[in-house]
C-alpha positions in Angstrom: 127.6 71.6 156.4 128.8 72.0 159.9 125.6 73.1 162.8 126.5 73.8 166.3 123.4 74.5 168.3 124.1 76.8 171.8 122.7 74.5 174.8 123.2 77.7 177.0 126.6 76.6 178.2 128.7 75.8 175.2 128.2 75.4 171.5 127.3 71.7 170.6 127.8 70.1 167.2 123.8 69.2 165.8 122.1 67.6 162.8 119.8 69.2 160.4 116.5 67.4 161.3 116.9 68.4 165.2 116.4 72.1 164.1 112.9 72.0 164.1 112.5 71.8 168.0 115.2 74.2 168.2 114.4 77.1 166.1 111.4 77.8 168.2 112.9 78.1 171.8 115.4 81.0 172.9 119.1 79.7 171.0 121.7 80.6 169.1 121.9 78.0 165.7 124.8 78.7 163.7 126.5 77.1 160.1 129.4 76.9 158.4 130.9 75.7 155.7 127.2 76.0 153.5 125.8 75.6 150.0 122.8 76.4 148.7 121.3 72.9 148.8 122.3 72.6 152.3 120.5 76.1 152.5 117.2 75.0 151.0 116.9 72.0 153.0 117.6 73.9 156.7 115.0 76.5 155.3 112.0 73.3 154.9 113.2 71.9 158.5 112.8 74.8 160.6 109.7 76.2 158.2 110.7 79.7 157.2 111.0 81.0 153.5 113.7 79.3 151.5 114.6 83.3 149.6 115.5 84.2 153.4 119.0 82.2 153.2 119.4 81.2 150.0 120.0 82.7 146.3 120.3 86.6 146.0 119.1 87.1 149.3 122.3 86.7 150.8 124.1 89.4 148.8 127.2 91.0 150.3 124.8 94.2 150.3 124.7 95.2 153.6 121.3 96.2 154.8 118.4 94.7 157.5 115.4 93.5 155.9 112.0 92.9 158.0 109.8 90.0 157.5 106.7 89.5 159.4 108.2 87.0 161.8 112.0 87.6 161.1 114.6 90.1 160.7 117.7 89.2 157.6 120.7 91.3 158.6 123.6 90.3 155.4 127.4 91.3 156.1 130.5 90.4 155.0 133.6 89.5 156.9 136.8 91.1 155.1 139.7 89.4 154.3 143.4 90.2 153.0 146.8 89.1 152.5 149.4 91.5 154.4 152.0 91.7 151.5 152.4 94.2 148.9 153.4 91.8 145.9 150.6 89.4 146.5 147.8 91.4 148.0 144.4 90.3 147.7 141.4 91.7 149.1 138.1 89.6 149.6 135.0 89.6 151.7 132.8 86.6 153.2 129.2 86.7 153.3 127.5 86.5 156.4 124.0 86.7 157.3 122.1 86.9 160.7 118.3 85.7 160.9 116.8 87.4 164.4 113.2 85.9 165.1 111.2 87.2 168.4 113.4 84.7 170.7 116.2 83.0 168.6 119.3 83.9 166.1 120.6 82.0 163.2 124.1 83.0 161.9 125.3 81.3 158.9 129.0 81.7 157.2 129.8 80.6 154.2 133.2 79.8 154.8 135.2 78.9 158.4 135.9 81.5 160.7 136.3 82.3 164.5 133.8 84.3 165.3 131.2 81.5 166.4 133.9 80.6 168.8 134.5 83.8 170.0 131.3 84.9 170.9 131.2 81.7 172.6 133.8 83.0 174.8 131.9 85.8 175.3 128.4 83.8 176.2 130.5 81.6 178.8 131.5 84.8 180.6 128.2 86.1 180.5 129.4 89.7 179.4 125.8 90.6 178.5 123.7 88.7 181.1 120.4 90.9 181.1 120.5 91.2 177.2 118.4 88.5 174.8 120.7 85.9 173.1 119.4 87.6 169.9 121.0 91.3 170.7 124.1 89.2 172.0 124.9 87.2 169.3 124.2 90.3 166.4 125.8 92.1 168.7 129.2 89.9 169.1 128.9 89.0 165.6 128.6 92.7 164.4 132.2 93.6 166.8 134.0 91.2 165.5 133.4 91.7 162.1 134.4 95.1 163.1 137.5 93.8 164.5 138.2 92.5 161.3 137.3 96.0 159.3 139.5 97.6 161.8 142.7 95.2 160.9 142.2 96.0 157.5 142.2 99.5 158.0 145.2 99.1 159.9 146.7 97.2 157.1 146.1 99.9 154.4 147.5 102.2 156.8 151.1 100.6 157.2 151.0 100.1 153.5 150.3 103.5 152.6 153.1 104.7 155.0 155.3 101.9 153.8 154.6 103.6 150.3 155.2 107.0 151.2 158.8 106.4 152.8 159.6 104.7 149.6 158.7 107.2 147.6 160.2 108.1 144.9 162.6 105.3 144.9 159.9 103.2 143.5 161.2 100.2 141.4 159.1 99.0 138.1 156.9 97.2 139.9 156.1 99.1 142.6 153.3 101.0 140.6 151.0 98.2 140.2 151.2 97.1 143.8 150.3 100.5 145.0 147.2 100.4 142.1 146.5 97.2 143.5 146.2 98.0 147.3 144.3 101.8 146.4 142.2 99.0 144.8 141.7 97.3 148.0 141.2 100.4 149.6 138.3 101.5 147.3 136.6 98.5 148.1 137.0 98.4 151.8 135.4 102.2 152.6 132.7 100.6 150.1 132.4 97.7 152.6 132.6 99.8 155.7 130.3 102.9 155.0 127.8 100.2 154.4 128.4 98.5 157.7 128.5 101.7 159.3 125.1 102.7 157.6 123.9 99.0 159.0 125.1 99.4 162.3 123.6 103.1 162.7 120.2 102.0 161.3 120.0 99.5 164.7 121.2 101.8 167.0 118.8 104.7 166.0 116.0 102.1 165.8 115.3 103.0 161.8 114.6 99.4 161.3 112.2 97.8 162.9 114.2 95.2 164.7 113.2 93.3 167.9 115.9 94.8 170.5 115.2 97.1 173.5 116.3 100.4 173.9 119.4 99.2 175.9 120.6 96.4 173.3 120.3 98.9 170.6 122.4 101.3 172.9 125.5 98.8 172.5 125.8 99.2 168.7 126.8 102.9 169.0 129.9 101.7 170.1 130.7 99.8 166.9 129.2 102.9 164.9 131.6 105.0 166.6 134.3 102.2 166.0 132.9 102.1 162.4 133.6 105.9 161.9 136.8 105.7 163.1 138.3 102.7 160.9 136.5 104.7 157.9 139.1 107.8 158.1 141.3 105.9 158.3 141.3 104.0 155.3 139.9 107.1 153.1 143.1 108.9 155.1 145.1 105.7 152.9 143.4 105.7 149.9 143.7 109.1 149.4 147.4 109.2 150.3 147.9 106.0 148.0 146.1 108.3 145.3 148.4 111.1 145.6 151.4 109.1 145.5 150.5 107.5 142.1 149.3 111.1 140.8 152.7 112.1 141.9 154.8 109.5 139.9 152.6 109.5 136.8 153.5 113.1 136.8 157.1 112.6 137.3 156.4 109.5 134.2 155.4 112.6 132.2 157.7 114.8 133.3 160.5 112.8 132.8 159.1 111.9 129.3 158.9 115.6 128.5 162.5 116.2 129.4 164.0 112.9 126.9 162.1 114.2 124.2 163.2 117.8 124.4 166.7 116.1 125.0 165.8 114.6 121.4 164.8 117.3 119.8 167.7 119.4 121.2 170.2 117.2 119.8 168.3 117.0 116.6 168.6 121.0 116.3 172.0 121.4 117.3 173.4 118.4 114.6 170.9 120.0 112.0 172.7 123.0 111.7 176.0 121.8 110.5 174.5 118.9 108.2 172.6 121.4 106.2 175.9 123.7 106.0 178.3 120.6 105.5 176.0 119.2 103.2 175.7 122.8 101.0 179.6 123.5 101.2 180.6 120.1 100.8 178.8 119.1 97.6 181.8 117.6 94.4 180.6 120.4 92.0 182.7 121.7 89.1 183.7 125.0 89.5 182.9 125.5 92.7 182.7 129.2 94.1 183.6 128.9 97.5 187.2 129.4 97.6 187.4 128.6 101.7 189.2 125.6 103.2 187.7 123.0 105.2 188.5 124.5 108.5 187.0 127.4 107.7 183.1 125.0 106.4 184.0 123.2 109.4 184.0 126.6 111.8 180.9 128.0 110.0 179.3 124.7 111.0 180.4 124.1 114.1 180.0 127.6 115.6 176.2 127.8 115.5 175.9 124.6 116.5 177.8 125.6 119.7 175.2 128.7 120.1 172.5 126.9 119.6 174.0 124.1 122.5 174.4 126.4 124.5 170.7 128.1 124.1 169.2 125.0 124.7 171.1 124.5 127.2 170.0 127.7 129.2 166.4 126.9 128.8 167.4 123.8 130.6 166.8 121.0 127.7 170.4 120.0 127.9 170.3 119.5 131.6 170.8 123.0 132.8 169.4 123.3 136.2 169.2 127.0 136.4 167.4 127.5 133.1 164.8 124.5 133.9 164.4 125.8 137.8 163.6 129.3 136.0 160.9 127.7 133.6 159.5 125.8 135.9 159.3 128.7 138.5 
C-alpha cells in the first residue's frame, strides 16, 4: 500500500501509524495500490468504521452515503483498450471519504489522478474552496475526463464501423458485439455518475460543501450529459448496424434456399418424365424417340426456369426489386 499525505505544498509519501494525527486536521490522505487487510488496518489507525472502506462498501455503485461524522462517495475510473480486435472494457473502484475538515481518496489500482490534482493544489486554482470540495471536486473532473475519452472512443469506433459497412469480414460481427457491449456498460457507468454528480450540485445529499463548492459540480453534470449522448448516439448506431447485417444474414439465407429449391423444381420435372418414359418395359406404348422424351422434359423445365426466374429466385433483379417493392 502506497500513502502520500498532502503537507499543503506537495504530496509526501507517509506510513500507516502517522495517520492518526493526520486524519483530524484539514489534509488530503490518499492510497493506492490497496487490499482489504491494508483497508482494515487504516480504518483502526485513524478510528472510523472498518464497513466505510472495506468489503461491499466499496461497490462500483455509484452513490454518496452519509454517516454521522463522514460522507462515502464510491466511483469508478473507466478503462479501455483503443482496438477493435482486442477491446476490453473495465472500471476501477474509487472511493472518496469527506469528514467536516479532511478527504481520503483511496484507488485500488495506480492512476494519475492524485498527481494531477496535485497540479492543480500547487496552482491554487481553487484557493477560497476547502481542500475537501477541491479534492472531490478534481477527483470527480478527472474521472470525467476519463468518461469523456471513452465516449470519444466508442464514437470513432462506431464511425469506423459505419464506413465499413457492409464490407464486414467474418469477424467483424463479434467485434462490433463486443464494443455495443462496452457501450452498454459505459452509459450504465455514466448515468450513475451523472446521477452522483447532480445529487451534490442540487444539495440532495447532505454533504459538507457551501453553496459555491457545490456550484462547481454543475459543470461536470453538464460535462456528464454531454459524454452520455454521445455514447447512447454509438450504441445505438452500433445496434443498428448489427440489426442491419443480421437482416442481410437472413436475407441472404432466404435467397440460397429459394436458389435450392428452384433448382430442385426445375430438375424435378424432367426426372419424373425421364424416369416414366424411360422405364425397359416390354411392349412399351410410347412409340416416340428420345429427342422427342428429351423435348417433353426439357421444355417445362425451361418454363418453369424461366418463372422462377421472373420472381427473382434465379437471380433476376427485376422480378426480386418487384417483390420486394
Amino acid at each position: 500500500m502506497i500513502v502520500n499525505v498532502w503537507d499543503g505544498e506537495r504530496l509526501r509519501q507517509s506510513s500507516v501509524n502517522n495517520l492518526s494525527t493526520e486524519f483530524d486536521h484539514p489534509t488530503w490522505i490518499d492510497l493506492a495500490e490497496t487490499n482489504e487487510e491494508d483497508l482494515q488496518q487504516v480504518a483502526e489507525v485513524i478510528q472510523i468504521p472498518g464497513q466505510l472502506i472495506t468489503g461491499r462498501s466499496r461497490a462500483i455503485y455509484l452513490h454518496a452515503d452519509r454517516f454521522p461524522q463522514y460522507m462515502k462517495i464510491p466511483a469508478s475510473y473507466p478503462t479501455m483498450s483503443t482496438t477493435m480486435t482486442n477491446f476490453q472494457f473495465r472500471r476501477i473502484p474509487v472511493l472518496i471519504l469527506l469528514s467536516q475538515e479532511s478527504v481520503l481518496t483511496i484507488f485500488s489500482s495506480a492512476t494519475d489522478i492524485r498527481n494531477r490534482i496535485s497540479e492543480e493544489f500547487t496552482k491554487k486554482s481553487l484557493p477560497n474552496v476547502s481542500i475537501p470540495a477541491q479534492v472531490t471536486f478534481f477527483t470527480l473532473l478527472h474521472l470525467m475526463e476519463t468518461h469523456e475519452k471513452c465516449a470519444d472512443t466508442f464514437e470513432a469506433f462506431s464511425e469506423k464501423c459505419e464506413e465499413s459497412y457492409p464490407r464486414w469480414s467474418r469477424q467483424m460481427f463479434s467485434d462490433v458485439f463486443n464494443i455495443w457491449k462496452g457501450a452498454t456498460r459505459s452509459l450504465r457507468i455514466l448515468n450513475r455518475f451523472k446521477t452522483l454528480v447532480e445529487s451534490i450540485a442540487k444539495g440532495t445529499v447532505r454533504i459538507p460543501f457551501k453553496q459555491q463548492e457545490r456550484e462547481l459540480f454543475e459543470l461536470i453534470y453538464d460535462r456528464a450529459e454531454a459524454a452520455e449522448d454521445t455514447v447512447e448516439m454509438a450504441q445505438q448506431t452500433l445496434k443498428e448496424l448489427m440489426d442491419m447485417r443480421l437482416d442481410d444474414i437472413s436475407h441472404e439465407t432466404n435467397m440460397a434456399m429459394r436458389l435450392m429449391a428452384a433448382i430442385t423444381c426445375i430438375v424435378a420435372i424432367p426426372s419424373v418424365i425421364g424416369a416414366l418414359l424411360g422405364m425397359n418395359l416390354l411392349g412399351m406404348p410410347w412409340p416416340w424417340p428420345l429427342w422427342q422424351v428429351a423435348l417433353i422434359g426439357i421444355l417445362p423445365a425451361v418454363l418453369m426456369a424461366a418463372y422462377f426466374y421472373m420472381k427473382g429466385w434465379l437471380g433476376g433483379s427485376k422480378g426480386l426489386y418487384l417483390e420486394r417493392a
